[in-house]
C-alpha positions in Angstrom: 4.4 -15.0 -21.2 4.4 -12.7 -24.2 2.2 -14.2 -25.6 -0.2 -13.9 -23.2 0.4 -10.1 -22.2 0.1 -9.6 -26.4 -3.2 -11.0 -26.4 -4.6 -9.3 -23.4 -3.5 -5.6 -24.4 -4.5 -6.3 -28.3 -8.3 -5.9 -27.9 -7.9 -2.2 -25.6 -4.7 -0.7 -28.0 -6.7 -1.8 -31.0 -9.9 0.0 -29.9 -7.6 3.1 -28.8 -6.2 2.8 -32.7 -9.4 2.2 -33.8 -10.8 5.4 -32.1 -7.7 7.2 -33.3 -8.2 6.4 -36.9 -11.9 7.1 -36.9 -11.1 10.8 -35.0 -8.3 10.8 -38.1 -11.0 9.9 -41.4 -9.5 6.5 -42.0 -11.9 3.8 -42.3 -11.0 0.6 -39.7 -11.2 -1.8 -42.6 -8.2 0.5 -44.3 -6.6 0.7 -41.3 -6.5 -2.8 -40.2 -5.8 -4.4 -43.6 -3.1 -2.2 -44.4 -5.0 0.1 -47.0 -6.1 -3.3 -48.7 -2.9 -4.6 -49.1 -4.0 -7.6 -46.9 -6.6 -10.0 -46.3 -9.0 -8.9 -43.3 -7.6 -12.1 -41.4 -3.9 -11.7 -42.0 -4.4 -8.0 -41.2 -4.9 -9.0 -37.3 -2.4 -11.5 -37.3 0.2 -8.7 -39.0 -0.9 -6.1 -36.3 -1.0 -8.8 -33.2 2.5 -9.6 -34.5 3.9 -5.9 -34.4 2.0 -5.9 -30.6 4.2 -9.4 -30.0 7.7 -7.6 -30.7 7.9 -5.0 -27.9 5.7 -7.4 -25.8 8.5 -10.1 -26.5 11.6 -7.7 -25.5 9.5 -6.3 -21.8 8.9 -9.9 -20.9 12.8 -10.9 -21.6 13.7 -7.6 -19.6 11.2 -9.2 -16.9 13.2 -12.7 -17.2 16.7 -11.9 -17.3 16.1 -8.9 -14.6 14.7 -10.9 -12.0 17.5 -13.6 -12.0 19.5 -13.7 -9.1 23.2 -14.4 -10.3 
């Protein structure tokens, strides 16, 4: 379930970043690559990954807290 919420919300929170950073002066390639530090591909991956955290943690909240025990 993660998973899935992660992938739907990463296109509309990356264009609100996107927009932030442009507003900001940072170029998106800068921005989504870490300053260079990564490659453009692992660069998504990293930021889908940070997105899959909190994702991970509201869908176990979901889980456990719907449980009748």
């Amino acid at each position: 379930m993660a998973a899935i919420v992660t992938t739907m919300l990463y296109v509309p929170i990356a264009a609100l970043l996107a927009g932030a950073c442009l507003l900001a002066g940072v170029t998106l390639s800068a921005f989504f690559t870490f300053g260079g530090a990564l490659h453009p591909v692992a660069g998504l991956f990293a930021w889908w990954a940070i997105f899959y955290v909190p994702v991970a943690v509201y869908s176990g909240f979901i889980v456990w807290g719907s449980r009748d025990l």
